[in-house]
MITORKE-502854 format. One line per 4 residues: number of its first residue (from 1); their letters; for each residue x, y, z of C-alpha. Coordinates in pm, whole numbers. Layout:
// MITORKE-502854
NUM	a	X/Y/Z; ... .
END
This chain:
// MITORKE-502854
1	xxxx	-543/5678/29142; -686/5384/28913; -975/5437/28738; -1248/5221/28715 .
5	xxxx	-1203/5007/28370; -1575/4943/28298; -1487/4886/27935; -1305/4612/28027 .
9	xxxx	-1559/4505/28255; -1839/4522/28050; -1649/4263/27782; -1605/4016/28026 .
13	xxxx	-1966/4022/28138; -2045/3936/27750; -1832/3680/27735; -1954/3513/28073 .
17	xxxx	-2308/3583/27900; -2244/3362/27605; -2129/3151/27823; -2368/3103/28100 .
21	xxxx	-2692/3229/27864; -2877/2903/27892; -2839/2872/28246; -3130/2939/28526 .
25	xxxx	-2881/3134/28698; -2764/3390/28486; -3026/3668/28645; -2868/3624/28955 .
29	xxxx	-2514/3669/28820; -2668/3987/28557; -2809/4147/28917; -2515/4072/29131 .
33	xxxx	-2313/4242/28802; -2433/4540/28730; -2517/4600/29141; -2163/4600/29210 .
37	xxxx	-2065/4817/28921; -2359/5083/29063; -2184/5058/29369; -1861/5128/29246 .
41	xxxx	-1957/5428/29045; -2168/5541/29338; -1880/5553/29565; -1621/5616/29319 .
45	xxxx	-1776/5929/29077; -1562/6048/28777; -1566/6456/28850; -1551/6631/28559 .
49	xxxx	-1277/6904/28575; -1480/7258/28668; -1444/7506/28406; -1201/7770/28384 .
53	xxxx	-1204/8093/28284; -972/8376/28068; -997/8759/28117; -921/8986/27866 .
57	xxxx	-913/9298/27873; -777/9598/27673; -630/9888/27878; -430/10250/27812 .
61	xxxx	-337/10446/28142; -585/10309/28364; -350/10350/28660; -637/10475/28857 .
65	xxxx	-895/10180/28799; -742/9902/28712; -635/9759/29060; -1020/9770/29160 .
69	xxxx	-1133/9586/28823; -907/9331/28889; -942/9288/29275; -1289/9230/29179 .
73	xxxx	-1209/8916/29010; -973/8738/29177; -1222/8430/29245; -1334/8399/28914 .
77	xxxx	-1042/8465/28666; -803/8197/28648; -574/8365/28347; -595/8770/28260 .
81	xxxx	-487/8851/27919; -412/9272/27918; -359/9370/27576; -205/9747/27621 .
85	xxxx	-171/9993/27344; 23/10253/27474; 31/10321/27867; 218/10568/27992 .
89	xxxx	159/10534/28324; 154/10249/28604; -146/10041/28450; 103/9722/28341 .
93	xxxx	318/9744/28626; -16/9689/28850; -180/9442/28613; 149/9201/28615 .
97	xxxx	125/9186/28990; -177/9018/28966; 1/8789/28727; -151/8916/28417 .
101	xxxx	-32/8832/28113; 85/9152/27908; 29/9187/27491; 186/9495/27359 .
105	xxxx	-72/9640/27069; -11/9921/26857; -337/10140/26853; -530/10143/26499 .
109	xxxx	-805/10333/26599; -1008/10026/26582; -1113/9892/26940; -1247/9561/26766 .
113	xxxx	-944/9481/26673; -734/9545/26981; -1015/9300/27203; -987/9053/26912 .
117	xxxx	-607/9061/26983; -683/8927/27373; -883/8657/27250; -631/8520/27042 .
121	xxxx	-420/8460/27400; -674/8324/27598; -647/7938/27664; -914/7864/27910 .
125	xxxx	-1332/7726/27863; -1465/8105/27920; -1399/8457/27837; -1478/8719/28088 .
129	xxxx	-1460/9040/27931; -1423/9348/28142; -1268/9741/28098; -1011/9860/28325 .
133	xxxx	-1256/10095/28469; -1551/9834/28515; -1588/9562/28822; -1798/9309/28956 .
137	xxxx	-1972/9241/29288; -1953/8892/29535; -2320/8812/29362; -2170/8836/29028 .
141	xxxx	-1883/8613/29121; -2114/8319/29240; -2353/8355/28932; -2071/8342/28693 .
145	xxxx	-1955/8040/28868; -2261/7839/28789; -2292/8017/28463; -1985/7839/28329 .
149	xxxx	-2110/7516/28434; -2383/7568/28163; -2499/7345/27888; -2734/7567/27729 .
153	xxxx	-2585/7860/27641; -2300/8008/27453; -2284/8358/27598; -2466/8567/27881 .
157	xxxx	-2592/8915/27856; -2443/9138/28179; -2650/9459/28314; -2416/9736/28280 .
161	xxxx	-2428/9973/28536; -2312/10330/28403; -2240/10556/28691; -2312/10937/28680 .
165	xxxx	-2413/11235/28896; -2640/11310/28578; -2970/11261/28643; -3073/11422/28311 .
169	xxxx	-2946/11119/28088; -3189/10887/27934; -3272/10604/28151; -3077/10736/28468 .
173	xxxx	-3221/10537/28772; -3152/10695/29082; -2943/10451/29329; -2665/10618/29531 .
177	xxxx	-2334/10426/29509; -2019/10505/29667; -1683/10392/29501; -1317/10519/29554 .
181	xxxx	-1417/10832/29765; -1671/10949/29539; -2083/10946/29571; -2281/10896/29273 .
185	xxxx	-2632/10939/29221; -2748/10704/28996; -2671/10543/28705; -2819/10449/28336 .
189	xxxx	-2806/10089/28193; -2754/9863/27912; -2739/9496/27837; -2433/9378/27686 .
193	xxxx	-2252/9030/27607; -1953/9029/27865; -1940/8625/27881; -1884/8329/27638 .
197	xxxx	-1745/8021/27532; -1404/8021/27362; -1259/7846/27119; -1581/7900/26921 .
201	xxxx	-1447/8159/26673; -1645/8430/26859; -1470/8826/26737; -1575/9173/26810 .
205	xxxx	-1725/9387/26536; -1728/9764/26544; -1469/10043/26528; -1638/10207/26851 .
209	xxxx	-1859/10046/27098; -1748/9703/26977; -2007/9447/27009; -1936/9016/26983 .
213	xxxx	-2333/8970/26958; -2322/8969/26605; -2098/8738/26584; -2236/8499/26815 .
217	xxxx	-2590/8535/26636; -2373/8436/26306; -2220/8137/26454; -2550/8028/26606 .
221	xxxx	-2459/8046/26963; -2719/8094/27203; -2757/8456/27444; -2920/8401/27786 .
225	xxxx	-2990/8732/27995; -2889/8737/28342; -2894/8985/28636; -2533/9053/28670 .
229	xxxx	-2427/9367/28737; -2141/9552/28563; -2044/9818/28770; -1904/10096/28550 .
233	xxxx	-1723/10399/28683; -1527/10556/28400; -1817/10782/28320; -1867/10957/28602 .
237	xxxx	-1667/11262/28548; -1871/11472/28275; -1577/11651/28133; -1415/11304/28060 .
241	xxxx	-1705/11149/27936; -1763/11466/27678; -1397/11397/27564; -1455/11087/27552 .
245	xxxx	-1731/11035/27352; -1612/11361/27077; -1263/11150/27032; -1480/10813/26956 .
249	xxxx	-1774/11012/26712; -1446/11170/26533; -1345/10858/26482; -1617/10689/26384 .
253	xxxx	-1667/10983/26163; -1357/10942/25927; -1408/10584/25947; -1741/10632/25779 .
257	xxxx	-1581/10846/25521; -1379/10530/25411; -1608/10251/25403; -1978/10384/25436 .
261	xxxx	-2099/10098/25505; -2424/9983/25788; -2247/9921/26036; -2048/10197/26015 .
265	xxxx	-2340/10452/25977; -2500/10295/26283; -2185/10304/26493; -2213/10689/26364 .
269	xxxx	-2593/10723/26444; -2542/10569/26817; -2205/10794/26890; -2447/11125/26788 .
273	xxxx	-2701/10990/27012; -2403/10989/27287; -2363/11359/27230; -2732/11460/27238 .
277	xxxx	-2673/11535/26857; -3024/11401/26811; -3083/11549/26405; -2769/11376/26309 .
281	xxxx	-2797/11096/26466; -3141/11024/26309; -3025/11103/25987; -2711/10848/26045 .
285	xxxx	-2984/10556/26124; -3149/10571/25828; -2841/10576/25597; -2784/10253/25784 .
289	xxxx	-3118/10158/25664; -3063/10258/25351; -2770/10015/25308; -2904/9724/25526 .
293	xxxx	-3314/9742/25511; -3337/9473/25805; -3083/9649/26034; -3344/9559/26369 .
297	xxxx	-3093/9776/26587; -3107/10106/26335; -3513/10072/26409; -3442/9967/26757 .
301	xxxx	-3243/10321/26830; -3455/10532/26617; -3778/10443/26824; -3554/10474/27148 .
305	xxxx	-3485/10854/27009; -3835/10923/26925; -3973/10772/27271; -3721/11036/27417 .
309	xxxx	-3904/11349/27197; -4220/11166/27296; -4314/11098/26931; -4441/10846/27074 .
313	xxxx	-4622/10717/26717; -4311/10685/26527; -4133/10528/26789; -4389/10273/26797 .
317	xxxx	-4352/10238/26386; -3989/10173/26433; -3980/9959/26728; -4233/9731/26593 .
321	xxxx	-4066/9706/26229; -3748/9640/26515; -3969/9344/26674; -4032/9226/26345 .
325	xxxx	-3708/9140/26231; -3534/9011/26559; -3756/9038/26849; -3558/9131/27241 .
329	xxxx	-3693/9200/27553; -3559/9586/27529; -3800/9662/27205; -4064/9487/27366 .
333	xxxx	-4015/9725/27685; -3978/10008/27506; -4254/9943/27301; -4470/9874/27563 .
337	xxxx	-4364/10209/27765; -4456/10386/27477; -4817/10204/27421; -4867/10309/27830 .
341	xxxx	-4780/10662/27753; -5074/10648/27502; -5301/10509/27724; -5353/10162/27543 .
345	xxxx	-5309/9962/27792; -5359/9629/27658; -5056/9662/27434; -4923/9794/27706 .
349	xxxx	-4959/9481/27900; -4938/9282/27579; -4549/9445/27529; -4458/9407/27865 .
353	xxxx	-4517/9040/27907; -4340/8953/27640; -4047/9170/27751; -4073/9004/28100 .
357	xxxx	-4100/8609/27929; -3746/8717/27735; -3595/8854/28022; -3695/8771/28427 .
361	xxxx	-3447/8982/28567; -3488/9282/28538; -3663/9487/28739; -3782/9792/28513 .
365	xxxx	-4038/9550/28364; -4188/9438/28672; -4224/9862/28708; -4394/9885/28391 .
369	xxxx	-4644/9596/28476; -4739/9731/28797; -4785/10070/28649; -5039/9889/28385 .
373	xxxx	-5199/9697/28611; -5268/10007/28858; -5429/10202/28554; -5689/9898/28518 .
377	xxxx	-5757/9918/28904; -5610/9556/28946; -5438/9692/29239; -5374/9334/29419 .
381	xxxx	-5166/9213/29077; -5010/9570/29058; -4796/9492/29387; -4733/9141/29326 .
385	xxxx	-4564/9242/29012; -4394/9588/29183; -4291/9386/29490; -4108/9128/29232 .
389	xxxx	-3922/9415/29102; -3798/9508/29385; -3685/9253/29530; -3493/9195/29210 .
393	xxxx	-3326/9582/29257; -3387/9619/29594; -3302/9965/29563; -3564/10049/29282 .
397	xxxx	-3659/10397/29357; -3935/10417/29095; -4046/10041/29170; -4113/10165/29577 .
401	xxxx	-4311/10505/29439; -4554/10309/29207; -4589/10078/29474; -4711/10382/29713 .
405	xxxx	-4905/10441/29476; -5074/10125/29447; -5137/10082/29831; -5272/10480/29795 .
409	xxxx	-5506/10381/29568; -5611/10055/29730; -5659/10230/30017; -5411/10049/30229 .
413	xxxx	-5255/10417/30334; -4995/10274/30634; -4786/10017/30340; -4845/10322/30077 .
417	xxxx	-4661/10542/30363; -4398/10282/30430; -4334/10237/30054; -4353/10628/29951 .
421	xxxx	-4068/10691/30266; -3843/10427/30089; -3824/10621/29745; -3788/10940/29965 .
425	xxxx	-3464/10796/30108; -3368/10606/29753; -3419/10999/29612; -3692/10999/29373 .
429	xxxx	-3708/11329/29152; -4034/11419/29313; -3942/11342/29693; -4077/11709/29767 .
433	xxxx	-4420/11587/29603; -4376/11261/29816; -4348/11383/30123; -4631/11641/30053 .
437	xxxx	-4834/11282/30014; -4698/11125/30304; -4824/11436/30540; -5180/11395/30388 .
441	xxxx	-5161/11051/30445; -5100/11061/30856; -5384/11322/30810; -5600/11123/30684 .
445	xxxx	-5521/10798/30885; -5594/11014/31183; -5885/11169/31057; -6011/10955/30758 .
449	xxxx	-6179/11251/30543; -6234/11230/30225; -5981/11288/29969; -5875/11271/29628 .
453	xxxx	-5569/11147/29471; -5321/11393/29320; -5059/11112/29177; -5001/10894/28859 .
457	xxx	-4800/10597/28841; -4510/10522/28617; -4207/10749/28759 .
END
């Protein structure tokens, strides 16, 4: 196909313009020009090449996951880059018939170091980083596809689903998924980098729970959130998990013993938060602190821990002195939970809102808002913003029980009904309470006595 020359083009016209310059009909000639060069173009557009995208992943006997993971991305990935460091099993023979390229990685018990190893392979615009136990849904798919088209960012943030049957954890939602034969009843999240650009000099930092954030932030590359999910499965099995998470805080321990160091410590102080070693972990934090006084995460976790205890003071202390070195919409969440557990509510809001302007997408804000809102008796504002989060989780089991609540209170009793049913069947932790509700409710829309209410909002 021949191109267009306008280049060539565009010097004759100047030439034909010193020529013709004193003459009355040069306008004519200028329009007729540049109308047939806008007609050209128009028909004839230069398409810039769409682009493409690398995955890399690391992997060690993940016979039994790694088919799904990478199923899950045949429409996206257009080179996978498996860096293996020691399978024993199947997991290479699998990943090579999807035409993965294999790197061979002695383990240094260092998982930085083994994901900086896939970069260094990967040839295309994009990294996609995923585990062998991890996938991604058809929504995912199409948002990365116009995510890579973007001119304003460097790397997106991905919603991490961690699976579990554990409804104890921290921040366990309950949404029943099925996967592989097996039902699980929730699952706890976290927001974590899992696409951006290459060829930027992006590398992971961190021993365990390696993180490219940092240096992103370093580089001055540009995090958007988004509302991709991450679906991860590997932590569904307790007994795993547990092993897991004792060989990485051993790790991390002797690691620490060598170079004692802020990262290090906080790497420490997050794997004894992983194994509800809550003392230590505290005490791991502030050695971080001790060597890096503007460490915003090391405040960030230690109000996280001391929202848990409901010391609900100090975790306020810590997430603001967070907020005040680097603010994110998770501080500002948290800190606004914690200013709604006190009962100041315009903090609350205050919190919230900011949380919500840094991040749009996700729907435990929007739960958090209504739940202010309904404790001010703004009951028309508490919906709209309950009703935004879920339709952004449409299975938001807390988001359909506040909103029940809402309608309860506003005296609309046949959408409160309608709404407490759905976090029935999503299985809230107080469905017994629910449908206790629910039964007074059909009473009282029969009857219309007077009654009182017996329910808070917020979960």
């Amino acid at each position: 196909m021949v191109l267009f020359n306008t280049k060539k083009y565009i010097l004759q016209y100047r030439f034909i313009l010193f020529i013709y310059e004193s003459n009355w009909y040069f306008a004519a000639f200028k329009f007729v020009f540049v109308s047939t060069i806008f007609k050209y173009t128009a028909k004839n557009p230069k398409k810039m090449p769409k682009p493409k995208v690398s995955l890399c992943m690391i992997a060690r006997n993940e016979e039994l996951f790694i088919e799904q993971c990478l199923t899950s991305v045949k429409g996206i990935a257009d080179e996978i880059i498996v860096v293996d460091t020691g399978s024993t099993d199947k997991t290479k023979e699998i990943a090579k018939r999807f035409g993965a390229k294999i790197i061979d990685f002695k383990w240094i018990d260092d998982f930085s170091a083994a994901r900086n190893e896939s970069l260094k392979h990967a040839t295309k615009d994009w990294i996609l980083v995923l585990d062998a136990d991890e996938s991604l849904d058809d929504d995912g798919l199409k948002s990365i596809n116009e995510l890579i088209n973007s001119k304003d960012s460097d790397a997106f943030l991905f919603l991490q689903k961690n699976y579990t049957n554990d409804a104890s954890i921290a921040g366990f939602i309950s949404e029943e998924q099925k996967k592989m034969g097996k039902n699980y009843a929730g699952w706890y999240g976290s927001f974590i980098v899992r696409l951006f650009r290459n060829k930027k000099g992006y590398k992971f930092e961190g021993i365990v729970h390696e993180l490219v954030e940092p240096s992103i932030e370093a580089k001055k590359g540009k995090i958007a959130a988004t509302n991709i999910a991450l679906h991860h499965y590997g932590n569904a099995d307790p007994a795993a998990a547990m092993k897991k998470k004792q060989f990485y805080l051993e790790l991390c321990k002797s690691k620490a013993a060598q170079n004692p160091d802020a990262s290090t410590y906080f790497e420490l102080g997050v794997l004894y938060k992983e194994n509800n070693n809550f003392d230590e972990s505290i005490k791991s934090f502030k050695k971080a602190l001790e060597n890096n006084p503007k460490h915003s995460m090391a405040f960030y976790e230690l109000g996280i821990i001391y929202k848990q205890q409901e010391s609900f003071d100090e975790a306020i202390r810590n997430l603001t002195e967070s907020l005040r070195i680097k603010e994110n919409s998770e501080a500002f969440e948290s800190l606004g939970a914690c200013y709604l557990k006190k009962g100041k509510l315009k903090e609350a809001y205050r919190n919230l809102v900011k949380a919500m302007m840094l991040n749009p997408n996700k729907s435990t804000i929007y739960n958090k808002l209504g739940a202010v809102l309904e404790r001010n008796e703004n009951y028309e504002s508490s919906i709209q913003m309950l009703e935004i989060g879920i339709k952004l989780n449409p299975k938001n089991t807390i988001g359909f029980y506040n909103l029940g609540v809402a309608f309860d209170k506003k005296r609309d009793f046949g959408m409160a009904i309608k709404s407490y049913e759905k976090a029935v069947e999503l299985g809230h932790n107080k469905s017994e309470e629910i449908k206790k509700r629910i039964r007074q409710l059909n009473i009282i829309i029969n009857s219309l006595p007077s009654y009182k209410y017996g329910f808070k909002v917020g979960g």
